[in-house]
PQR file of N, CA, C, O and H, with PARSE charges and radii, in Angstrom:
ATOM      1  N   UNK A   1       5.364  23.094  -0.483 -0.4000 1.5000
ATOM      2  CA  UNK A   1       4.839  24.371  -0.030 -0.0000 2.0000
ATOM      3  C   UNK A   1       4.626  24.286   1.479  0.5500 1.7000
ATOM      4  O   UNK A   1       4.309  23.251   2.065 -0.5500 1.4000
ATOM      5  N   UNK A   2       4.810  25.352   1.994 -0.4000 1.5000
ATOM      6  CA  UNK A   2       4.915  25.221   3.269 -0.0000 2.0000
ATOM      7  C   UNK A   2       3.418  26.718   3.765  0.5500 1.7000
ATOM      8  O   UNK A   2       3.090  27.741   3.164 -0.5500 1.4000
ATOM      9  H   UNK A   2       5.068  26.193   1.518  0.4000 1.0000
ATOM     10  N   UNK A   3       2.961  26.152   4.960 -0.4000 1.5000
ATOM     11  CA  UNK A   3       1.881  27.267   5.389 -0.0000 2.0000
ATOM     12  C   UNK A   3       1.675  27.183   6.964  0.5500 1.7000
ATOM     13  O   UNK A   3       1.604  26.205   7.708 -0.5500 1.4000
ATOM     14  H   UNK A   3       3.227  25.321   5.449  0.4000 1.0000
ATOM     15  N   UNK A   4       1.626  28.108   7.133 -0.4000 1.5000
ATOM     16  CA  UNK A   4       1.379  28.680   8.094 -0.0000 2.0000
ATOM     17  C   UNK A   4      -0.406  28.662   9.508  0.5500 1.7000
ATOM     18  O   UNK A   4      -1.472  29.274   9.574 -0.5500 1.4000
ATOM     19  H   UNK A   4       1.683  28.903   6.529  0.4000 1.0000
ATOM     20  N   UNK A   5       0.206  27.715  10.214 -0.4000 1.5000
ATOM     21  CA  UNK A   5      -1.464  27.269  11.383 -0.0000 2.0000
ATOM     22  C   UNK A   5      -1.834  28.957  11.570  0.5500 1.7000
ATOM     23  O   UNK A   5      -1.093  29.856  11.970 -0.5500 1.4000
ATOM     24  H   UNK A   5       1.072  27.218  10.161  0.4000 1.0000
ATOM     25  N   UNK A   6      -3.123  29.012  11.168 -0.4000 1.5000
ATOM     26  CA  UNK A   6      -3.931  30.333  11.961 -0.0000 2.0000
ATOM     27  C   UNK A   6      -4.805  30.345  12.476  0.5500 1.7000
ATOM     28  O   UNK A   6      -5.679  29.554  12.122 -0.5500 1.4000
ATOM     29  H   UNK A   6      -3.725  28.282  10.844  0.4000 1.0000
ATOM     30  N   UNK A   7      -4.992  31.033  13.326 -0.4000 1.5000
ATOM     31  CA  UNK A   7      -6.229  30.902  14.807 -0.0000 2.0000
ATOM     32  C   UNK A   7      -7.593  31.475  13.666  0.5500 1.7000
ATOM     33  O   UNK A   7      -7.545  32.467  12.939 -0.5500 1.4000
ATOM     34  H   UNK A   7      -4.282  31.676  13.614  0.4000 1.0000
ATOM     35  N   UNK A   8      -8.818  30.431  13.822 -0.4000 1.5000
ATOM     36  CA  UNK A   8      -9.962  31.067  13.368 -0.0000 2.0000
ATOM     37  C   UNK A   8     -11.103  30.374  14.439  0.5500 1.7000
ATOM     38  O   UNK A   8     -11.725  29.313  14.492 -0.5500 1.4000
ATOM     39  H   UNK A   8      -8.857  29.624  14.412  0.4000 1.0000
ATOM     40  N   UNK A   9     -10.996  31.628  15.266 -0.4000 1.5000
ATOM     41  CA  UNK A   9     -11.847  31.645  16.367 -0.0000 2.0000
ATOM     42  C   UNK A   9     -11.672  30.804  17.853  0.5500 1.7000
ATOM     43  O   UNK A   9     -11.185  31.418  18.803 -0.5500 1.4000
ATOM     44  H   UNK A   9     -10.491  32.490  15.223  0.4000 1.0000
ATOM     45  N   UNK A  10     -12.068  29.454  18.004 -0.4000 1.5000
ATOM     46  CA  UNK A  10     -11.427  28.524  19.019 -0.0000 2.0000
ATOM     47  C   UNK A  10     -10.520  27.823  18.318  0.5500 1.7000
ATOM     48  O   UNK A  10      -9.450  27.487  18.825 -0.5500 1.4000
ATOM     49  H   UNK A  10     -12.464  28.956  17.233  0.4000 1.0000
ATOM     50  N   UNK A  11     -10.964  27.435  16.675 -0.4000 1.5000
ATOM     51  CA  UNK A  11      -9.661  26.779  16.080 -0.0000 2.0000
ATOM     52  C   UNK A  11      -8.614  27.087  15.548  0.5500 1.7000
ATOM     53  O   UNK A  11      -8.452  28.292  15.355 -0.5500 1.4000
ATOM     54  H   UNK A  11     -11.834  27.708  16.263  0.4000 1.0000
ATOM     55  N   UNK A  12      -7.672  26.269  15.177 -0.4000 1.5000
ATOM     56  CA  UNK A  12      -7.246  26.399  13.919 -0.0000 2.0000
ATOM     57  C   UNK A  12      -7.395  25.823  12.412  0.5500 1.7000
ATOM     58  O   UNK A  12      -8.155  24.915  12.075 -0.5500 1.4000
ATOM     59  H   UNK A  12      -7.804  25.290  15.334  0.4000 1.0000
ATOM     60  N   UNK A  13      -6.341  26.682  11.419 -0.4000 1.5000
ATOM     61  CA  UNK A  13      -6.480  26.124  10.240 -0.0000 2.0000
ATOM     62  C   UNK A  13      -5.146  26.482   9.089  0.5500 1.7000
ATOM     63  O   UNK A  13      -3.947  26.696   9.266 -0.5500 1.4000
ATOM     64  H   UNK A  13      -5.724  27.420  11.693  0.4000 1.0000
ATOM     65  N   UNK A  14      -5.996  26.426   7.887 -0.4000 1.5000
ATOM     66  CA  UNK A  14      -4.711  26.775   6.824 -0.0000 2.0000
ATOM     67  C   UNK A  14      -5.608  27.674   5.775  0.5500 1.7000
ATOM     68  O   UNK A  14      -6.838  27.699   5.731 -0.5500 1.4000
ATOM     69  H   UNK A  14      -6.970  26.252   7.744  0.4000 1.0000
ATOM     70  N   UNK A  15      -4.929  28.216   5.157 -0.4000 1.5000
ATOM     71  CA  UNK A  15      -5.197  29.334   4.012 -0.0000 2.0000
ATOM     72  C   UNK A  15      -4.713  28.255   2.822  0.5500 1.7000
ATOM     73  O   UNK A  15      -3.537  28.187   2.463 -0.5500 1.4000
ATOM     74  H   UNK A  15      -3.930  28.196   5.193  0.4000 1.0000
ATOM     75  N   UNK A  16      -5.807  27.399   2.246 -0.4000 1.5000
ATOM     76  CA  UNK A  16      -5.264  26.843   0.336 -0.0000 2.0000
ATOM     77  C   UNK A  16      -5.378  27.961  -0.572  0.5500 1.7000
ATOM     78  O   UNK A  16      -6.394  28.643  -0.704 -0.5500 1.4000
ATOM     79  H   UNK A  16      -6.762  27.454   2.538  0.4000 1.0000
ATOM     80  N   UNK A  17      -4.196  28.129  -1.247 -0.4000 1.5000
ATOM     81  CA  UNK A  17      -4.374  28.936  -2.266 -0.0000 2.0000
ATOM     82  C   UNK A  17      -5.225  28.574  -3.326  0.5500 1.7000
ATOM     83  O   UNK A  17      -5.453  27.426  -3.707 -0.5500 1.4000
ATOM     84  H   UNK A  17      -3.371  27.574  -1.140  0.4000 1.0000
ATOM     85  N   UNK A  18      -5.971  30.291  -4.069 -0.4000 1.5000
ATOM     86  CA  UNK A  18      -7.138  29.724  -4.992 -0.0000 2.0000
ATOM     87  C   UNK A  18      -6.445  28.507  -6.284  0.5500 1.7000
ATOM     88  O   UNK A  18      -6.952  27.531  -6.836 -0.5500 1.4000
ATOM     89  H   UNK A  18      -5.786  31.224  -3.760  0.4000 1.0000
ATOM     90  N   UNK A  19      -5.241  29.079  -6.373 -0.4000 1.5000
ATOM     91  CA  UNK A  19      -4.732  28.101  -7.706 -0.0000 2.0000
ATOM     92  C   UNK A  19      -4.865  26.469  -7.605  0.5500 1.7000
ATOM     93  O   UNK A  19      -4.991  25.586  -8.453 -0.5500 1.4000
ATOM     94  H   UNK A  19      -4.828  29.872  -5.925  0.4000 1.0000
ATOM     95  N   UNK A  20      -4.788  26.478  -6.307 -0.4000 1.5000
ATOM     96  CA  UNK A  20      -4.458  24.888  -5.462 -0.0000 2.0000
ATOM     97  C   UNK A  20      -5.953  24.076  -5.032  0.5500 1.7000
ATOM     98  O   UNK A  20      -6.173  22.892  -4.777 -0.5500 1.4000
ATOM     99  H   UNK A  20      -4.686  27.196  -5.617  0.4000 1.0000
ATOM    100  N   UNK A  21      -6.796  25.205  -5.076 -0.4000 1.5000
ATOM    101  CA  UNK A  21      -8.645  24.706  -5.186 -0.0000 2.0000
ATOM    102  C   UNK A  21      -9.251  24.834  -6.462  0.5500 1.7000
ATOM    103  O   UNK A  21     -10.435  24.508  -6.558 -0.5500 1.4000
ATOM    104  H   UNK A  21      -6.617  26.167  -5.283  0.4000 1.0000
ATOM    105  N   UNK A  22      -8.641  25.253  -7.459 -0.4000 1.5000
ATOM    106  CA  UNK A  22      -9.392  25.464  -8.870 -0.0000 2.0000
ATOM    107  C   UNK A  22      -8.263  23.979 -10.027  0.5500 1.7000
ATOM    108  O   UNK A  22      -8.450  23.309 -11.042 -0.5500 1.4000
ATOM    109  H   UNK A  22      -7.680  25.518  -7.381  0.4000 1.0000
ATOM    110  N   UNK A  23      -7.024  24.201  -8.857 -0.4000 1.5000
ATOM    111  CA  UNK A  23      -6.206  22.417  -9.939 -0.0000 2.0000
ATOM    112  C   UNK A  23      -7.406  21.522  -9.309  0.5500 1.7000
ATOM    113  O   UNK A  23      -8.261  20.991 -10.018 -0.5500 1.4000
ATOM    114  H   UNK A  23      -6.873  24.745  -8.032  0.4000 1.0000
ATOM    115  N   UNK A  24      -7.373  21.427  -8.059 -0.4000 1.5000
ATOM    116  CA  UNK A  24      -8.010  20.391  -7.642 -0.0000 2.0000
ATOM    117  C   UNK A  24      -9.946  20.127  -7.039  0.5500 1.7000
ATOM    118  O   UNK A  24     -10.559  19.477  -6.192 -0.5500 1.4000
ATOM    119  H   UNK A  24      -6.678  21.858  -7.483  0.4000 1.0000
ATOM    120  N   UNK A  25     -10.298  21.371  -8.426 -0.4000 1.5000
ATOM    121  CA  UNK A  25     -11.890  21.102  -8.240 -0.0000 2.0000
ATOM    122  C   UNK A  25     -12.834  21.418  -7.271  0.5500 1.7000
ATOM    123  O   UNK A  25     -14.019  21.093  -7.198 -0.5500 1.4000
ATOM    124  H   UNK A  25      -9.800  21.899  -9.115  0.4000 1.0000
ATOM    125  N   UNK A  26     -11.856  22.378  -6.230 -0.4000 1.5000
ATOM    126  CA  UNK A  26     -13.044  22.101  -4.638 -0.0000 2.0000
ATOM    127  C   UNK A  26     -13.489  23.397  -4.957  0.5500 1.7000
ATOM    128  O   UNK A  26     -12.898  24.357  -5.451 -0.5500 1.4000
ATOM    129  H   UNK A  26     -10.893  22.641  -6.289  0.4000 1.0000
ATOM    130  N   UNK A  27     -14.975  23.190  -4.470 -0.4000 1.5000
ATOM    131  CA  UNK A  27     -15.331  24.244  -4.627 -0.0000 2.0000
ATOM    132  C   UNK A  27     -16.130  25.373  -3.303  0.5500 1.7000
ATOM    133  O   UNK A  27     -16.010  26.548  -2.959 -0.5500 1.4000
ATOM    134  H   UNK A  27     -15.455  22.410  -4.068  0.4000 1.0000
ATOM    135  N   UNK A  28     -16.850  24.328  -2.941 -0.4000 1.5000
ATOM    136  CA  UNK A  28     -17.136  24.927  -1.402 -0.0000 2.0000
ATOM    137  C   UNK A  28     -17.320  23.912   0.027  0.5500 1.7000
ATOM    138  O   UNK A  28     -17.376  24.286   1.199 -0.5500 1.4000
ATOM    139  H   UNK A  28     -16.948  23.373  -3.220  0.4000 1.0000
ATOM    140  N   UNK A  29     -17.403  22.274  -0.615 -0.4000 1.5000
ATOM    141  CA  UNK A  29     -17.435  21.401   0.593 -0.0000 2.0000
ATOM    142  C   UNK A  29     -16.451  20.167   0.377  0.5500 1.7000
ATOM    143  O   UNK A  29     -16.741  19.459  -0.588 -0.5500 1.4000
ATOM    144  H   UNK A  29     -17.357  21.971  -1.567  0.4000 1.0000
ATOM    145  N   UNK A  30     -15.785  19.945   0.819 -0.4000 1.5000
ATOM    146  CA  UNK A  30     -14.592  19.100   1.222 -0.0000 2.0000
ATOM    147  C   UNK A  30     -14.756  17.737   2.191  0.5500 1.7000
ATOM    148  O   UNK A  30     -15.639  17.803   3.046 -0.5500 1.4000
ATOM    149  H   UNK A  30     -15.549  20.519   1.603  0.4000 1.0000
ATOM    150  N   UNK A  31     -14.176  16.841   2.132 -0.4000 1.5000
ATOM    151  CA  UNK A  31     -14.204  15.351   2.755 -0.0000 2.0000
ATOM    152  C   UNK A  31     -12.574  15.645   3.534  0.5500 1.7000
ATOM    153  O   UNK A  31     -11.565  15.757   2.837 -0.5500 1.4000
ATOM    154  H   UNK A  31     -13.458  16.788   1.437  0.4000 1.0000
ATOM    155  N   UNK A  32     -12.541  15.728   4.852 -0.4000 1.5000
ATOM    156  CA  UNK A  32     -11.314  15.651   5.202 -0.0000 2.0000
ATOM    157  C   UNK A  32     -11.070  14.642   6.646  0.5500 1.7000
ATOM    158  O   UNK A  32     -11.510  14.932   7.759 -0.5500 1.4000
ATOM    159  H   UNK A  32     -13.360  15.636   5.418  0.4000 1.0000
ATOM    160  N   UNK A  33     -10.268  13.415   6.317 -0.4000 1.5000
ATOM    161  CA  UNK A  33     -10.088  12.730   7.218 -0.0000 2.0000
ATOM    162  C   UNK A  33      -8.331  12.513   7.476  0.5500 1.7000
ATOM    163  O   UNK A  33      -7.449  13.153   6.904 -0.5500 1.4000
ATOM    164  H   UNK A  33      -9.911  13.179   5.414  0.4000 1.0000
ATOM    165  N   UNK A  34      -8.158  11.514   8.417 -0.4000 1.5000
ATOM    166  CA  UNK A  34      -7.492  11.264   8.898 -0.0000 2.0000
ATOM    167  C   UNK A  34      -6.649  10.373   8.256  0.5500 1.7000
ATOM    168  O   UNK A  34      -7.616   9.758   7.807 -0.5500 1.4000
ATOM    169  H   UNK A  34      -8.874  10.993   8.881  0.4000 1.0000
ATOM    170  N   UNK A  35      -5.314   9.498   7.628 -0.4000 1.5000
ATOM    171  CA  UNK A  35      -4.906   8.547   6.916 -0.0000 2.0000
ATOM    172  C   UNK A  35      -3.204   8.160   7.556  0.5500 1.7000
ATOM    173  O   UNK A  35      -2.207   8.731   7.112 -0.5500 1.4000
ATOM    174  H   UNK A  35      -4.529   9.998   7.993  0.4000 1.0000
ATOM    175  N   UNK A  36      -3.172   7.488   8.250 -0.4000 1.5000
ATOM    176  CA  UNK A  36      -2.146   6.936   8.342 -0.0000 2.0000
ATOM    177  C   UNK A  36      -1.135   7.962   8.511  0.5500 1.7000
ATOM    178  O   UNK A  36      -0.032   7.839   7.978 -0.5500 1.4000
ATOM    179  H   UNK A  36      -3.981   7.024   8.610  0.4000 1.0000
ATOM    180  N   UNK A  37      -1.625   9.554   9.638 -0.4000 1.5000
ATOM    181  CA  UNK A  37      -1.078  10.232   9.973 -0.0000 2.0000
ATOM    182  C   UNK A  37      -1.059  11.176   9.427  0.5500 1.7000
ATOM    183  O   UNK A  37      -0.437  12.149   9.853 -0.5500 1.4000
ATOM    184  H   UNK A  37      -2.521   9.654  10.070  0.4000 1.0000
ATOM    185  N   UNK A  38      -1.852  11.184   8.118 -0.4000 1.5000
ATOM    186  CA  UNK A  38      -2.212  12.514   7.388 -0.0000 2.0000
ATOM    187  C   UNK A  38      -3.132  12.925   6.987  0.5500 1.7000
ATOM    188  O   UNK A  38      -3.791  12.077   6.385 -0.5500 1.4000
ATOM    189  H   UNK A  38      -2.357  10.393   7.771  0.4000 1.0000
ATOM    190  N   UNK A  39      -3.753  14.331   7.029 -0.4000 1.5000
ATOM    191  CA  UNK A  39      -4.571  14.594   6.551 -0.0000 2.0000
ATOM    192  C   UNK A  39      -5.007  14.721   5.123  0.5500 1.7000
ATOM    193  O   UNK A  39      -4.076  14.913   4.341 -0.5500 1.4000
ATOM    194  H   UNK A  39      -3.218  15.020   7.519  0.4000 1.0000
ATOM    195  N   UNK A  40      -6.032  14.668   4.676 -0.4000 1.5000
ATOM    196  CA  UNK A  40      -6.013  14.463   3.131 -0.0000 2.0000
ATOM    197  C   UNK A  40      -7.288  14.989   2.778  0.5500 1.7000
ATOM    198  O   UNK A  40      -8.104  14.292   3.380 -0.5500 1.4000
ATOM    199  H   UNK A  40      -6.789  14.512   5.311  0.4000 1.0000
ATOM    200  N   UNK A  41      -7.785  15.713   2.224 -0.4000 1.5000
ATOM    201  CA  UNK A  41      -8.695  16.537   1.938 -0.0000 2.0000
ATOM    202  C   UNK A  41      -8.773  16.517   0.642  0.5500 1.7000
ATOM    203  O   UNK A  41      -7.922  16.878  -0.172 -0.5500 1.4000
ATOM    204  H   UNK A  41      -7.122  16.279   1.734  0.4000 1.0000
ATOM    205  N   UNK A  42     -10.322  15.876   0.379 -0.4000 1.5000
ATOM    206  CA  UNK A  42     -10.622  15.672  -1.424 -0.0000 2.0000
ATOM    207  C   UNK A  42     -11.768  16.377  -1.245  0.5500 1.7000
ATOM    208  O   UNK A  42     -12.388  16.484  -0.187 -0.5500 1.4000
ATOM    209  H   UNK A  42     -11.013  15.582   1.040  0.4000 1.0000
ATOM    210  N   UNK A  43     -12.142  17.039  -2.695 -0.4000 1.5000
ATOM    211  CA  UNK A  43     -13.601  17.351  -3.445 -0.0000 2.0000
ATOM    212  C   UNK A  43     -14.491  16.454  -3.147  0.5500 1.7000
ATOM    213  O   UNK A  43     -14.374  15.248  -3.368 -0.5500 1.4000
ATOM    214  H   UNK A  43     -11.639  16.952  -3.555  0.4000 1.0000
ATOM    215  N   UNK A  44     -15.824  17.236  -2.411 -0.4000 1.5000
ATOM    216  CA  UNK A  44     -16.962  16.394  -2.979 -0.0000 2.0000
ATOM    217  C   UNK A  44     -17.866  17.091  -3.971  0.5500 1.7000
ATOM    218  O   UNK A  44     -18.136  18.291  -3.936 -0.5500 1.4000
ATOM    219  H   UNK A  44     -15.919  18.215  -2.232  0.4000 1.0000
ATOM    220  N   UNK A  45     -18.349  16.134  -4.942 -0.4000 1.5000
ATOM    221  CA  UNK A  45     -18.983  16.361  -6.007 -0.0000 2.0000
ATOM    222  C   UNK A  45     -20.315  16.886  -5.901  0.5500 1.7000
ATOM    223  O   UNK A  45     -20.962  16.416  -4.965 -0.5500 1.4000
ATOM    224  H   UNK A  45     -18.130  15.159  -4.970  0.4000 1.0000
ATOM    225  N   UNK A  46     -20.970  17.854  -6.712 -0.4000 1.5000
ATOM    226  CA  UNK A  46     -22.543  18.062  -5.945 -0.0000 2.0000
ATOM    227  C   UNK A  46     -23.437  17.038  -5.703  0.5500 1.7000
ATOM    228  O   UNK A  46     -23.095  16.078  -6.394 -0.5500 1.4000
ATOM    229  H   UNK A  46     -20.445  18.236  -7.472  0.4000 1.0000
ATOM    230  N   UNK A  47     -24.627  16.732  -4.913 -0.4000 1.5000
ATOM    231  CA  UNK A  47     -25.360  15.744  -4.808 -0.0000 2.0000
ATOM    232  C   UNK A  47     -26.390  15.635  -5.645  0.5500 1.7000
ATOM    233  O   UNK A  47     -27.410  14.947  -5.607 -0.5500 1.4000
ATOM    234  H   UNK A  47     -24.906  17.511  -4.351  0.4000 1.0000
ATOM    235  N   UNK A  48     -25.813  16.722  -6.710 -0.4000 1.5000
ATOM    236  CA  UNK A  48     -27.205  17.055  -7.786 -0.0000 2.0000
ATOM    237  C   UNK A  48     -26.344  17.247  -9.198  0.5500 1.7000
ATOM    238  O   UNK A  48     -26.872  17.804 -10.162 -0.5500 1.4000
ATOM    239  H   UNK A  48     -24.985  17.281  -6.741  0.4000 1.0000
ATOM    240  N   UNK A  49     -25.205  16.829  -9.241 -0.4000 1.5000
ATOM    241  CA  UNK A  49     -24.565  16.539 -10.167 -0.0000 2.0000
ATOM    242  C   UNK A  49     -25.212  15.779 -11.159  0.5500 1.7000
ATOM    243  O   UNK A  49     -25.633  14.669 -10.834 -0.5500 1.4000
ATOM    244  H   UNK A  49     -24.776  16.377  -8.458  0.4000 1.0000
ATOM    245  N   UNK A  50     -25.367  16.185 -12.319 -0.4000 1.5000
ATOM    246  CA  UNK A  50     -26.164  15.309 -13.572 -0.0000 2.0000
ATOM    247  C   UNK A  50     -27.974  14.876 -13.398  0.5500 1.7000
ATOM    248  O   UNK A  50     -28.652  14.015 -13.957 -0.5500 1.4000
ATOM    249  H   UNK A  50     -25.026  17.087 -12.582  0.4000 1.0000
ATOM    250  N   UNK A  51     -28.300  15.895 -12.387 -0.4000 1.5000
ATOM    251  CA  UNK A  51     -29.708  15.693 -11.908 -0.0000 2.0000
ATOM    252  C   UNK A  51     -30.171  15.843 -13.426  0.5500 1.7000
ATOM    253  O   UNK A  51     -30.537  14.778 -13.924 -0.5500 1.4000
ATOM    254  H   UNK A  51     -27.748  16.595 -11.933  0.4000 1.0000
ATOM    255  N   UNK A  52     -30.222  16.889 -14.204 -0.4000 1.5000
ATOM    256  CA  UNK A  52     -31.088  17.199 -15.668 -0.0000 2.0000
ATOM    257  C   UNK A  52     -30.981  16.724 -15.948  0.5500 1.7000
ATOM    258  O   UNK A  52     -32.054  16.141 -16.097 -0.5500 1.4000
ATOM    259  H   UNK A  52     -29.924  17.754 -13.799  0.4000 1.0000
ATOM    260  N   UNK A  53     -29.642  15.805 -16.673 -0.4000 1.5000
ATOM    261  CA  UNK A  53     -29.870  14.532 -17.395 -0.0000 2.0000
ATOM    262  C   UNK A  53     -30.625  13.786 -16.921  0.5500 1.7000
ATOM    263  O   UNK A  53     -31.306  13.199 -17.761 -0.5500 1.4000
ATOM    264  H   UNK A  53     -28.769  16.279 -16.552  0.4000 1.0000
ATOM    265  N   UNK A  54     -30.841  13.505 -15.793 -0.4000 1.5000
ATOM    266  CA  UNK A  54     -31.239  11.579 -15.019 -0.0000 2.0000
ATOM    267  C   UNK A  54     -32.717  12.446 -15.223  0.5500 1.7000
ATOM    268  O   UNK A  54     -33.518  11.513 -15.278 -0.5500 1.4000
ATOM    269  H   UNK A  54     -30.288  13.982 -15.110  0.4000 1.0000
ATOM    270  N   UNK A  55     -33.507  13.688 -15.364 -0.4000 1.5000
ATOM    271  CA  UNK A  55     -34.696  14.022 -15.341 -0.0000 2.0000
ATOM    272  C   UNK A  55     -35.259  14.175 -16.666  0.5500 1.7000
ATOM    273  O   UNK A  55     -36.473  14.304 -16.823 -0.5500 1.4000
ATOM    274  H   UNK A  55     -32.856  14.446 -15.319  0.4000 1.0000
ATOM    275  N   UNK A  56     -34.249  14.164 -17.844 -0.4000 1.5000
ATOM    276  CA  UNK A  56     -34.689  14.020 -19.114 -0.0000 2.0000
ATOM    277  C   UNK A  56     -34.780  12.809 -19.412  0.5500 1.7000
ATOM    278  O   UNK A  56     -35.780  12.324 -19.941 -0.5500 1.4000
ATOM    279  H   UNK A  56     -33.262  14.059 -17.716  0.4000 1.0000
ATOM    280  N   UNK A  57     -33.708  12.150 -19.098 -0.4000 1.5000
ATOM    281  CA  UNK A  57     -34.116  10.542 -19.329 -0.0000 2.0000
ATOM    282  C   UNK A  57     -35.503  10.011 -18.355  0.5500 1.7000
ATOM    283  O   UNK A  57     -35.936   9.060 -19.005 -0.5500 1.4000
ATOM    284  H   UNK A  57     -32.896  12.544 -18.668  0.4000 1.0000
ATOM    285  N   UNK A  58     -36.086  10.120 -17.541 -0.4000 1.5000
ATOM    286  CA  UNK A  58     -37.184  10.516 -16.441 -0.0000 2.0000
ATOM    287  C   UNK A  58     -38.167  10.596 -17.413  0.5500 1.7000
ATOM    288  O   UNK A  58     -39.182   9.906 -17.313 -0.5500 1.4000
ATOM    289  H   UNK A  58     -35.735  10.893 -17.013  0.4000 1.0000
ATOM    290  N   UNK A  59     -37.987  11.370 -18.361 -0.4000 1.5000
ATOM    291  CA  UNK A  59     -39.338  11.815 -19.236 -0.0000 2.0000
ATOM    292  C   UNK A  59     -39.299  11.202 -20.144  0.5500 1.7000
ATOM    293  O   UNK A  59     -40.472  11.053 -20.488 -0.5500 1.4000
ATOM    294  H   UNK A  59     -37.162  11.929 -18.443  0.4000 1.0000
ATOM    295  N   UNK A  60     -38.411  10.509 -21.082 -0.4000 1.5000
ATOM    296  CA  UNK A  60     -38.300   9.979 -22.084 -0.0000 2.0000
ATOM    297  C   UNK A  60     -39.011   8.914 -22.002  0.5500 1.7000
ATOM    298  O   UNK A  60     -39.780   8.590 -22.908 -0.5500 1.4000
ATOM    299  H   UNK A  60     -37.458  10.630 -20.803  0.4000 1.0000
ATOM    300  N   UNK A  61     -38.802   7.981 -20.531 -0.4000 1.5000
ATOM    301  CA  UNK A  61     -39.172   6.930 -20.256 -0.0000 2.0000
ATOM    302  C   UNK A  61     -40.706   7.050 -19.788  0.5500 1.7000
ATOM    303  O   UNK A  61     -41.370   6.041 -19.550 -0.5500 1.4000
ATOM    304  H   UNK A  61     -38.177   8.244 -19.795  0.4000 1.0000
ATOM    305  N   UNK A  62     -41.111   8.067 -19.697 -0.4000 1.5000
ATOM    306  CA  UNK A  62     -42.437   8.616 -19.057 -0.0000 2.0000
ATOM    307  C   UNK A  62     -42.575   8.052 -17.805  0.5500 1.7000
ATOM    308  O   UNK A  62     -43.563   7.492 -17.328 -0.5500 1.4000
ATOM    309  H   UNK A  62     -40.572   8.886 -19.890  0.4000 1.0000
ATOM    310  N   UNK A  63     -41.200   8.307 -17.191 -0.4000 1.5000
ATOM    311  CA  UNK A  63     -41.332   8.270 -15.586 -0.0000 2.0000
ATOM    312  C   UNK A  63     -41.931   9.481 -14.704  0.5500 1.7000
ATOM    313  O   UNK A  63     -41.640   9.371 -13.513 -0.5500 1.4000
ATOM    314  H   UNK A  63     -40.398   8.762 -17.578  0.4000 1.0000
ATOM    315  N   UNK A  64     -42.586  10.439 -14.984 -0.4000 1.5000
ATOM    316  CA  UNK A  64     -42.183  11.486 -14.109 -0.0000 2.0000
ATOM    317  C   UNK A  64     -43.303  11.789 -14.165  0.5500 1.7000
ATOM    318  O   UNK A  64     -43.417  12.811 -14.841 -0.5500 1.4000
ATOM    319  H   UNK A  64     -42.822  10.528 -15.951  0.4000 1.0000
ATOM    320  N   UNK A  65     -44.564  11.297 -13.664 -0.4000 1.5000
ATOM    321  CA  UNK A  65     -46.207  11.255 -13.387 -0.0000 2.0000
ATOM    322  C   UNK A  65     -45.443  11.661 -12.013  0.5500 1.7000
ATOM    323  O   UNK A  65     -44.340  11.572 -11.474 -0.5500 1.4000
ATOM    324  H   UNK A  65     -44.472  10.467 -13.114  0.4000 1.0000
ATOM    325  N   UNK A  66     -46.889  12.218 -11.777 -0.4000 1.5000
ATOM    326  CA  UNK A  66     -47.130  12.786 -10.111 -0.0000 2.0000
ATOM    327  C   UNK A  66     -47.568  11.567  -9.413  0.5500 1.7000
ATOM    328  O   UNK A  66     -48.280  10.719  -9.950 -0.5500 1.4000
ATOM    329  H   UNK A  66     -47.785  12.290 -12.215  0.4000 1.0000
ATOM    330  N   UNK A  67     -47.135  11.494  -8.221 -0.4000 1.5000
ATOM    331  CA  UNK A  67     -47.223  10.465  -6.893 -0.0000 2.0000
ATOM    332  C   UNK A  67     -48.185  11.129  -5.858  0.5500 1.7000
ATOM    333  O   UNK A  67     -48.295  10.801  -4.677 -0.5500 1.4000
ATOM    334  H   UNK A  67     -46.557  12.183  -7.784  0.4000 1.0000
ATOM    335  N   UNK A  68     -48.736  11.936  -6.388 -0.4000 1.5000
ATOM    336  CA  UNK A  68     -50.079  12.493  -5.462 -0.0000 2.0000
ATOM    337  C   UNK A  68     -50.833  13.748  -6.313  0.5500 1.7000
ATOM    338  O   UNK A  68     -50.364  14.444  -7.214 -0.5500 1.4000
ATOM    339  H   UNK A  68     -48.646  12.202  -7.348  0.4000 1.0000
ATOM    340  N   UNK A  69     -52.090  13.778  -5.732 -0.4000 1.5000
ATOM    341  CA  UNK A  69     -52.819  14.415  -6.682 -0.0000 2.0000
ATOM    342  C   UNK A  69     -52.612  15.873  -6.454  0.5500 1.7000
ATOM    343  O   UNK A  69     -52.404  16.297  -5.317 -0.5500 1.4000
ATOM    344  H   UNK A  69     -52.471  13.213  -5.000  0.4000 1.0000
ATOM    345  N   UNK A  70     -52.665  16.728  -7.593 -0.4000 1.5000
ATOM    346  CA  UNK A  70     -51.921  18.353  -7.424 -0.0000 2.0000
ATOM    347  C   UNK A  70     -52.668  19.099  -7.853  0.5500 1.7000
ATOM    348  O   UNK A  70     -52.507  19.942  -8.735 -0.5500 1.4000
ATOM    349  H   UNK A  70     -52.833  16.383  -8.517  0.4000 1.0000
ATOM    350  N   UNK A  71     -54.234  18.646  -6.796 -0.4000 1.5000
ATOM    351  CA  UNK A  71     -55.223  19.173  -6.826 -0.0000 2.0000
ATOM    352  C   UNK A  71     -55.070  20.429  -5.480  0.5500 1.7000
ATOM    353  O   UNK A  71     -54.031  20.693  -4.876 -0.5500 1.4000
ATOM    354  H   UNK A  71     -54.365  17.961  -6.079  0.4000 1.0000
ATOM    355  N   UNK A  72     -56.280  20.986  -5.289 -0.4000 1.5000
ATOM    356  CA  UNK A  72     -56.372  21.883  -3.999 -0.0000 2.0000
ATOM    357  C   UNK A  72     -57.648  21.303  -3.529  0.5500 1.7000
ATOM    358  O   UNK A  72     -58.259  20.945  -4.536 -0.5500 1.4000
ATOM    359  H   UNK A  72     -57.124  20.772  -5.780  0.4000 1.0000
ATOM    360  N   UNK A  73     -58.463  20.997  -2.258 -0.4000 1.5000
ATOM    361  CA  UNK A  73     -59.204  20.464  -2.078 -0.0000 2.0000
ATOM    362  C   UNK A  73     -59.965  21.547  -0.776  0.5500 1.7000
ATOM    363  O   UNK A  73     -61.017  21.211  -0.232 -0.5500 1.4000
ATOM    364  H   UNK A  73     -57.966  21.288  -1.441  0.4000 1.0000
TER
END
């Protein structure tokens, strides 16, 4: 596939088609570096990916007491 550089603002860029971000998972923030002359642009995963689980297991274990008092003083 071939595409086309377009001016967005001082830069440039490219238009990915939606089909070509929904094969490959991205959804709104991207890792894009440099590789041996190419660019390569992967998905990053949320940073809160599987948070509910790791917070149910949290409770199971009766980890999840308060670390300060949640009083009003």
């Amino acid at each position: 596939m071939n595409l086309n550089i377009i001016k967005i603002g001082n830069s440039k860029g490219i238009r990915i088609p939606s089909y070509i971000l929904k094969e490959c998972n991205i959804n709104d923030v991207v890792s894009l570096y440099v590789k041996e002359g190419k660019v390569i642009i992967e998905p990053i995963e949320s940073p809160r990916k599987n948070w509910n689980q790791e917070f149910i297991k949290m409770h199971q274990n009766n980890d999840d007491k308060l670390i300060i008092d949640n009083s009003i003083s």
